[in-house]
C-alpha positions in Angstrom: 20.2 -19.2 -154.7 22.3 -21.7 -152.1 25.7 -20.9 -151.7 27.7 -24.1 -153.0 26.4 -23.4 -156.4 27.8 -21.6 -159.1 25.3 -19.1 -159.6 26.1 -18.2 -155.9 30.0 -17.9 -156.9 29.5 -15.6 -159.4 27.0 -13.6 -157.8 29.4 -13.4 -154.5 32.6 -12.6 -156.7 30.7 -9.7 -158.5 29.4 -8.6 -154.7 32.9 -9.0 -153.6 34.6 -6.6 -156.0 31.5 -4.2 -155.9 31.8 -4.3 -151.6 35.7 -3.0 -152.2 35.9 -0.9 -154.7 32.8 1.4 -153.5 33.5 0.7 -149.7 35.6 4.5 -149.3 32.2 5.9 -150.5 29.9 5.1 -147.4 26.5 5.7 -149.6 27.2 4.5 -152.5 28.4 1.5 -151.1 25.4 1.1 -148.5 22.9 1.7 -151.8 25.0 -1.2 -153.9 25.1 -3.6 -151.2 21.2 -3.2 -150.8 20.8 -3.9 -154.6 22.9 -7.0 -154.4 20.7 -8.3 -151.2 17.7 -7.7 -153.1 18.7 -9.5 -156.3 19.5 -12.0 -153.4 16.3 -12.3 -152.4 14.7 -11.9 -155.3 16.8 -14.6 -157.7 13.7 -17.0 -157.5 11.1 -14.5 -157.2 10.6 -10.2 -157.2 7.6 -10.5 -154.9 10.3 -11.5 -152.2 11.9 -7.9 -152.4 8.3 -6.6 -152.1 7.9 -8.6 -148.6 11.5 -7.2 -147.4 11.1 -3.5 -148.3 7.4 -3.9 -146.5 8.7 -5.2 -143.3 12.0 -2.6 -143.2 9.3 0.0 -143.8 6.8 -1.1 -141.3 9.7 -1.8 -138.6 11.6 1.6 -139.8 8.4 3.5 -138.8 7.4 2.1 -136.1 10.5 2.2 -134.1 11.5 5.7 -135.0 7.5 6.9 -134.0 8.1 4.3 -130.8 11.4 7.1 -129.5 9.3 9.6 -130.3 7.2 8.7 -127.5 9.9 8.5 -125.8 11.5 11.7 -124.8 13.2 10.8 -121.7 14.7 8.0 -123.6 12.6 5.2 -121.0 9.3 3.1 -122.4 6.0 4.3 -122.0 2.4 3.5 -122.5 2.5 4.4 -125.9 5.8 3.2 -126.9 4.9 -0.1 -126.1 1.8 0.2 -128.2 3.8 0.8 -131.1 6.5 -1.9 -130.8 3.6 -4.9 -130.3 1.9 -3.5 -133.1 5.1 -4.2 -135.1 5.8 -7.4 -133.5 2.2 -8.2 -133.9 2.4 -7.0 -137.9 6.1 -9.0 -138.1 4.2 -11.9 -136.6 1.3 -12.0 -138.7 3.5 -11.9 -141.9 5.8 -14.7 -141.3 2.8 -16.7 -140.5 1.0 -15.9 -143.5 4.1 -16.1 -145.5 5.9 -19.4 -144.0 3.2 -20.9 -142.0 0.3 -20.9 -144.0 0.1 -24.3 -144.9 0.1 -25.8 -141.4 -2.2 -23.4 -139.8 -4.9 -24.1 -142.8 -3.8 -27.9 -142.2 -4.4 -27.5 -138.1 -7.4 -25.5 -138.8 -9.1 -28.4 -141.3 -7.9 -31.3 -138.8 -10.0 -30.1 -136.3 -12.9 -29.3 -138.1 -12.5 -33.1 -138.9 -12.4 -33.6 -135.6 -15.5 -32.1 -134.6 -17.4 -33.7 -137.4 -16.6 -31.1 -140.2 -15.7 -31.6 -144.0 -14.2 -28.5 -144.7 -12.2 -28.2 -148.1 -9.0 -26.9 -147.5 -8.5 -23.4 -149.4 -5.1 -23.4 -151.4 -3.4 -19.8 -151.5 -0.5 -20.8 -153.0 2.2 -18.3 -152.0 5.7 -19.1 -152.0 8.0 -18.7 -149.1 10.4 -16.0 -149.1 13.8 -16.9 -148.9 15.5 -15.5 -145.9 11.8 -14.9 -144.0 12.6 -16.4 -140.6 15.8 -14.8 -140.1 14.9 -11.6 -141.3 11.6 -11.3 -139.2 14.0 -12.0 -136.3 16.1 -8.9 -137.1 12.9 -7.2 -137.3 11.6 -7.8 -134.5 14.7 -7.7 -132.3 15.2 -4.1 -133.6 12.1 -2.4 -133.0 12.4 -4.2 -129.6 15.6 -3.0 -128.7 14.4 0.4 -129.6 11.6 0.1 -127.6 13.4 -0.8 -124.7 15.9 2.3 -125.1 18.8 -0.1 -125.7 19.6 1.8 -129.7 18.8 4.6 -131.3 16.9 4.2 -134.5 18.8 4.2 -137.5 18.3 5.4 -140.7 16.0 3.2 -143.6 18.6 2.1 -145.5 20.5 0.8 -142.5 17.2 -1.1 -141.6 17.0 -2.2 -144.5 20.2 -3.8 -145.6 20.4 -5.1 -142.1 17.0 -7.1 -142.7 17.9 -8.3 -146.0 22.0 -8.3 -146.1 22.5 -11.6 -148.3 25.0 -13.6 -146.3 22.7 -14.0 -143.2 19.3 -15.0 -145.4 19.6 -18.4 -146.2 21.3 -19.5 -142.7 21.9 -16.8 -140.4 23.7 -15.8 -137.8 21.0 -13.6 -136.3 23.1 -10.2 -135.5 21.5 -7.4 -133.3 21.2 -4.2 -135.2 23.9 -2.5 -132.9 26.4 -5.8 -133.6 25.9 -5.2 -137.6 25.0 -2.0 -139.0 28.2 -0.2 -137.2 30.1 -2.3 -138.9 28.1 -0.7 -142.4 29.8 2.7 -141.1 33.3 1.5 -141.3 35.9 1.5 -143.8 38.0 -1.9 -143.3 41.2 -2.4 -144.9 41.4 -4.7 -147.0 44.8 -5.8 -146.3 44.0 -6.2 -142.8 40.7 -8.6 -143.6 41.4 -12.0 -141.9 41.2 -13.8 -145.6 42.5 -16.9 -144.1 39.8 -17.3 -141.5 37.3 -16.6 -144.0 38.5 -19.3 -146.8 39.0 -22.0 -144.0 35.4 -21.3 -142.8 34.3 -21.8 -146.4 36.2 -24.7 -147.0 35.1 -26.6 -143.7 31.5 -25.2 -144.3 31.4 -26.7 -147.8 33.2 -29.7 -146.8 30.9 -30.0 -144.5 27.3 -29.0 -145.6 27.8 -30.9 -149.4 30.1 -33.8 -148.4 29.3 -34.5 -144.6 25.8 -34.0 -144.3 25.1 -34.5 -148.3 26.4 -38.6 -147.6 24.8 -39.5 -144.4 21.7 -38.0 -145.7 21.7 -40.5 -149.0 23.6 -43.5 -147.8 22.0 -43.4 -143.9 19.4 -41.1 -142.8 16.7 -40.6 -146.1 16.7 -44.6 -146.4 16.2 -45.8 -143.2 14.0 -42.8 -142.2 11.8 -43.2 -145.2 10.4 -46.9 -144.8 11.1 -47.4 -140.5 9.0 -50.6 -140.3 11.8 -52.0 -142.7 15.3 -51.1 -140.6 16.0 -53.1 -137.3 16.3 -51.2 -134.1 20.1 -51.2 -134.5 20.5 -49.7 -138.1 17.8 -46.9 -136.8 19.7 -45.8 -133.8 22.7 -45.8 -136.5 20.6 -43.5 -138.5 19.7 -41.2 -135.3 22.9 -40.6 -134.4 23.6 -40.2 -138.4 21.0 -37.2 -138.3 22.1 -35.9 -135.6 25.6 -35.3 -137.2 23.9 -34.4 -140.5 21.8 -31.7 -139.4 25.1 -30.1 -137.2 27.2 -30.7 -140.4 24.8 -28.8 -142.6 23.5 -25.9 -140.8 26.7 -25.2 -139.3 28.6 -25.5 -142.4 26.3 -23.5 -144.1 26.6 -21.0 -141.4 29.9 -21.2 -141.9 29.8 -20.2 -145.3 27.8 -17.3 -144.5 30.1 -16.2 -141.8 33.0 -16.1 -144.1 31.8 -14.8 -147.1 30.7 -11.8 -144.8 34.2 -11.9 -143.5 35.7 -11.4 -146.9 33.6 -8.4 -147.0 34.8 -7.3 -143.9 31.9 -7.7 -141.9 32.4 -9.9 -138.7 29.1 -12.1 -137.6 28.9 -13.4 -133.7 29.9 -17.1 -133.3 26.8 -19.4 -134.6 27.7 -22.9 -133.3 30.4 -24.4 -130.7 30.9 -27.8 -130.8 26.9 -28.7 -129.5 27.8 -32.1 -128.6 30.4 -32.1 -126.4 27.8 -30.4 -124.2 27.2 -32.0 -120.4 23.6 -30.8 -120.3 20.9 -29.7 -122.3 21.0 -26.4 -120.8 24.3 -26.1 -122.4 23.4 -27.9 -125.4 21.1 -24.7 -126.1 24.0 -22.3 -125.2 26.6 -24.1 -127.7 23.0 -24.9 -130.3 22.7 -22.1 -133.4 23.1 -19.6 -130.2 22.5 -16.5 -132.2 18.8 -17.9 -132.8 19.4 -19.5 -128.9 20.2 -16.1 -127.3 17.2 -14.3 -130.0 15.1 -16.6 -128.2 16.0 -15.5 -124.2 15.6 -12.0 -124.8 12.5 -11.5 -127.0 10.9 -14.2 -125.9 11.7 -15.8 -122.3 12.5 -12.8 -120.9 9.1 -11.4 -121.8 7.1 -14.0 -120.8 8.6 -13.1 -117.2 11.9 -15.3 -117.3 12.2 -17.1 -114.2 11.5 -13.9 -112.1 8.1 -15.4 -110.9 7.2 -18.7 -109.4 8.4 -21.7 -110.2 5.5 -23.0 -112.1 5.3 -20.3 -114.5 9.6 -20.1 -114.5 8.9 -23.7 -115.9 5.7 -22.5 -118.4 7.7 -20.0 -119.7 10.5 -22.5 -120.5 8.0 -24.7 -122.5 6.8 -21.9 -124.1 9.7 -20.6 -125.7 10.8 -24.0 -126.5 8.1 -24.8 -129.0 8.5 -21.4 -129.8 11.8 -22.4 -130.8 11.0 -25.6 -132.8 8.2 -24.4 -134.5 11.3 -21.4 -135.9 12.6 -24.6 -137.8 9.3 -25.8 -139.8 6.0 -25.6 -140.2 4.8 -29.8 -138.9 4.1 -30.9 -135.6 7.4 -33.1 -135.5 9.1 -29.6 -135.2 6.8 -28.5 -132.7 6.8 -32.1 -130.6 10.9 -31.7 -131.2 10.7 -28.0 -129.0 7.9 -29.4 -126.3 10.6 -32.0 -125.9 13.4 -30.2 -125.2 11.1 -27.9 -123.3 10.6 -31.1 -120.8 14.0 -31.6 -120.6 15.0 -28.3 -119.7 12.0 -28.1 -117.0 13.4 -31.7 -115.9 17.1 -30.5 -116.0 16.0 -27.8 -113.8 14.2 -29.9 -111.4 16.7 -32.3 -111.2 19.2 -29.9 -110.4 17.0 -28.5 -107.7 16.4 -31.8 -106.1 20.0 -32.7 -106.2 20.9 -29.6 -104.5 19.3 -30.1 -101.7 20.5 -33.7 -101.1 23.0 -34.7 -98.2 25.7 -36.2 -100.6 27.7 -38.2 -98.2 29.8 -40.1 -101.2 31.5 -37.7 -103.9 31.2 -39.1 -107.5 34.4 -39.2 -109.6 34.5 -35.8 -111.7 35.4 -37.3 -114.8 32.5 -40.6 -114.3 30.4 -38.0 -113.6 31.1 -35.8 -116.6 30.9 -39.0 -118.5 27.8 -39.8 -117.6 26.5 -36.5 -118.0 27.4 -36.2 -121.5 25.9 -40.2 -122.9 22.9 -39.0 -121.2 22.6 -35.4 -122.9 24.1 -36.3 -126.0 21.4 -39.8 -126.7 18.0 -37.1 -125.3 19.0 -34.9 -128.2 19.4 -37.8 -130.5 16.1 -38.9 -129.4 14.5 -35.1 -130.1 16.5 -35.3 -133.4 14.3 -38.8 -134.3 11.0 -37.0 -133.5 12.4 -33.7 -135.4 13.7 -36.1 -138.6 10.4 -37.8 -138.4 8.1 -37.8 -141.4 5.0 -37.8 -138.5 4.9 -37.9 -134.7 3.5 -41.2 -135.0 6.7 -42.5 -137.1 8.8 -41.0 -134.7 7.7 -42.6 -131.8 7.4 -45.8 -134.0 11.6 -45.2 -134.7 12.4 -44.8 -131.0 10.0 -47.6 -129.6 12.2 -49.8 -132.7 15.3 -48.5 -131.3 14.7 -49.4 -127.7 13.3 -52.6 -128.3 16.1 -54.0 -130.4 13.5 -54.5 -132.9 14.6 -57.1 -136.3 14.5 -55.9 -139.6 15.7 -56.7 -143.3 19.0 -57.7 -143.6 20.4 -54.2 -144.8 23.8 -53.0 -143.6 25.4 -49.6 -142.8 27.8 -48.9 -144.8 31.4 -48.5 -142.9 32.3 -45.5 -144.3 29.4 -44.2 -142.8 30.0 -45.3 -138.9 33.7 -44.2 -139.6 32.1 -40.3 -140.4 29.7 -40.6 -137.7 32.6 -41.4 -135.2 34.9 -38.6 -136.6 32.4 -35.8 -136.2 31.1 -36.5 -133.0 34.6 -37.3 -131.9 36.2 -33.7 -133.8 33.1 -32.2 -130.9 35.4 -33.2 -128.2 38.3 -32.1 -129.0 39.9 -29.6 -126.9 39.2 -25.8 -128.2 42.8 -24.7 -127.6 44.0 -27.6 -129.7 41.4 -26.5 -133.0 42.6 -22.8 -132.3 46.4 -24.3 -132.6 45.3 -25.9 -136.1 44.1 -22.8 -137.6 46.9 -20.9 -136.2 49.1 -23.1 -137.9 47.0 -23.2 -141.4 47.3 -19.3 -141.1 50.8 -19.7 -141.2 51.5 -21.7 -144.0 52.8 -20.0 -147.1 50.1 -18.1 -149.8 50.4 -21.0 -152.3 50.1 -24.3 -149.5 47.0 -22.5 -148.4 45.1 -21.9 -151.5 46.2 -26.1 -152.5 44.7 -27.0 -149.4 41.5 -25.3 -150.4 41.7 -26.7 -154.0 42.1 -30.1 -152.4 39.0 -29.4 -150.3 36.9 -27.9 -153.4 38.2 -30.3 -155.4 36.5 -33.1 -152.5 33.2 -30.9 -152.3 33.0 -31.5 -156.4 33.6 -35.5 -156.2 32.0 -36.3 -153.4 29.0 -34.4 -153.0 25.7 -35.5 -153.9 24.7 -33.2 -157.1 27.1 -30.6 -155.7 24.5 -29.4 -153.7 23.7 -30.3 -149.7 20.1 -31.7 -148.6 18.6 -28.3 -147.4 15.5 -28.9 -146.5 16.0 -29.6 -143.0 16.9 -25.7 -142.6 14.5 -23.4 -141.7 12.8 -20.9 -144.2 
């Protein structure tokens, strides 16, 4: 179930009323919402809410026996036995579950390699919806436990933070002590900021159908279909189409998600902030999905020893948790060459900025020249990981960027202008001041009851014409 749909709509609207009317009645509410998660997960098939009640199970356990070994509240020896052998258990599922088919794949190819014909076994198991975001819940909360940072809570808790429905299909990824206070509270409704929450849905839809559904069709799917076809030129059109694309539609489905929970009076952290205006790809990751971003620093480059050792393993660890992070977004090795590039550049960043330090700078570059340049450079090495990440193969992703930088000729096909005219205005909306978008919506919130909801018509009613299908390309999302 995606959220522009209909289904979704009348699924949320029933949720909706449900979430207020039982909200003064903290169990009944808690036991509701659980039901409506788990039809969630379950709308395309009931072995999902099997895999979701296993994993809140397993991770309810183990955390509650890990602060049992615990008693002066600091890990032990046997505390941290427990919380790997969750991790390892959370691990080993989302493999199975969402992995499968590359691992078999990886473990076939080099077989071949080594002279092998093995057949490759077919398991056929489907991939539950929601699985990568809510393995991260699970494993940040039996971690965070571990470490003495919460107190475990009770199942239910566990469990409707795991599988609360807004988060599934996109995220954010909340820590249990950001969300499941907020499952305590009575909100009131009056006091619910309902404008925020339609204007995040309207720009998310707008967005993740319109924005990202056209470039897709018109730009992107074409030219990174048949590459040997497109000249240099309409390629790097398409990379910086993609690279707009993916931003418009896992933002704006974030978006969704973000206000849909706020019209249930649940408040998510920030998800995205403006990723390209960033003037390094160190702050590329901090502006990047940075719930999945920060989820990535503390349960996985912090263990790994952060940069509190050497250099060498301060830059290993960096790698790591890069490809770490790519291979979060698919199974394929274009998702796992996408994170070992942007583990170079952050190793290379880091170097850089060590070298440069340490330099005798007798002329002082222009701040806003150097900003400038800061930010082509950034901006085109994420295009170029978005080409590799886009790819079909690695092989047709190097053969895009070696077109690109060679200028290469192709069939005479144009871009359509519509399409470099919404390229332009997204990357140039990135740039635009914060305190001037936080004056917009300021003013939108003041505008009377009836201009508001006509604004959203108008928006829903651009959603309906102008998406493909009514539905946004989704299968660049993670699981």
């Amino acid at each position: 179930m995606l959220f522009p749909t209909v289904a979704f709509a009348v699924f949320f609207i029933a949720a909706f009323t449900a979430n207020w009317l039982l909200r003064p009645h903290h169990l009944v509410w808690r036991a509701t919402m659980v039901a409506f998660s788990l039809y969630f997960c379950g709308w395309i098939d009931l072995r999902f809410v099997l895999v979701v009640v296993g994993m809140a199970a397993v991770n309810a356990a183990a955390a509650a026996a890990a602060r049992r070994a615990m008693p002066a509240g600091a890990a032990t020896v046997e505390s941290r036995r427990i919380v790997r052998a969750a991790v390892g258990i959370d691990v080993a599922a989302l493999g199975v579950l969402a992995y499968h088919g590359f691992l078999i794949d990886a473990v076939v190819d080099t077989l071949a390699a080594a002279g092998l014909s093995p057949g490759a076994p077919v398991l056929g198991l489907l991939v539950p919806v929601g699985v990568s975001f809510f393995t991260l819940h699970a494993i940040s909360y039996v971690v965070d436990v571990g470490r003495g940072d919460v107190e475990p809570v009770a199942f239910a808790d566990v469990l409707l933070y795991l599988c609360f429905f807004p988060h599934l299909v996109a995220g954010p990824v909340a820590r249990v002590d950001e969300l499941v206070p907020q499952f305590h509270e009575r909100p009131d409704p009056r006091r619910v900021p309902a404008t925020d929450a339609f204007v995040l849905v309207g720009l998310g839809l707008v967005k993740a159908v319109v924005v990202a559904g056209y470039l897709g069709t018109e730009v992107v799917d074409p030219a990174f279909a048949d590459p040997g076809a497109a000249s240099g030129g309409e390629l790097l059109v398409a990379a910086y189409a993609f690279a707009v694309q993916i931003y418009a539609g896992f933002s704006g489905v974030t978006d969704i998600a973000i206000g849909c929970a706020l019209l249930l009076g649940i408040h998510y952290p920030l998800a995205f902030d403006a990723p390209y205006r960033a003037l390094s790809i160190g702050e590329f990751w901090e502006r990047w999905n940075i719930t999945v971003s920060r989820w990535l620093r503390d349960y996985v480059y912090v263990p790994l020893g952060g940069s509190r050792e050497d250099l060498p393993a301060t830059y290993r660890n960096v790698t790591v948790t890069a490809i770490l992070g790519g291979l979060w977004y698919g199974p394929g090795w274009t998702f796992v060459a996408w994170g070992a590039l942007h583990g170079v550049y952050l190793v290379g960043e880091r170097a850089a900025r060590r070298w440069w330090a340490g330099r005798d700078r007798a002329v002082a570059v222009p701040a806003p020249l150097a900003a400038a340049v800061r930010w082509t450079l950034t901006f085109h090495l994420v295009c170029l990981a978005w080409v590799v990440f886009r790819a079909e193969t690695v092989g047709s992703g190097v053969e895009i960027a070696g077109r690109i930088v060679t200028a290469a000729p192709g069939d005479a096909a144009s871009v359509p202008v519509l399409a470099l005219l919404v390229v332009a205005a997204a990357l140039a909306a990135q740039l635009v001041p914060p305190p001037r978008t936080l004056a917009l919506q300021a003013r939108f919130s003041q505008l009377a009851p009836v201009a508001q909801a006509a604004v959203l018509a108008a928006a829903l009613t651009l959603v309906g014409a102008l998406g493909p299908d009514g539905s946004a390309p989704f299968g660049f999302l993670p699981f």
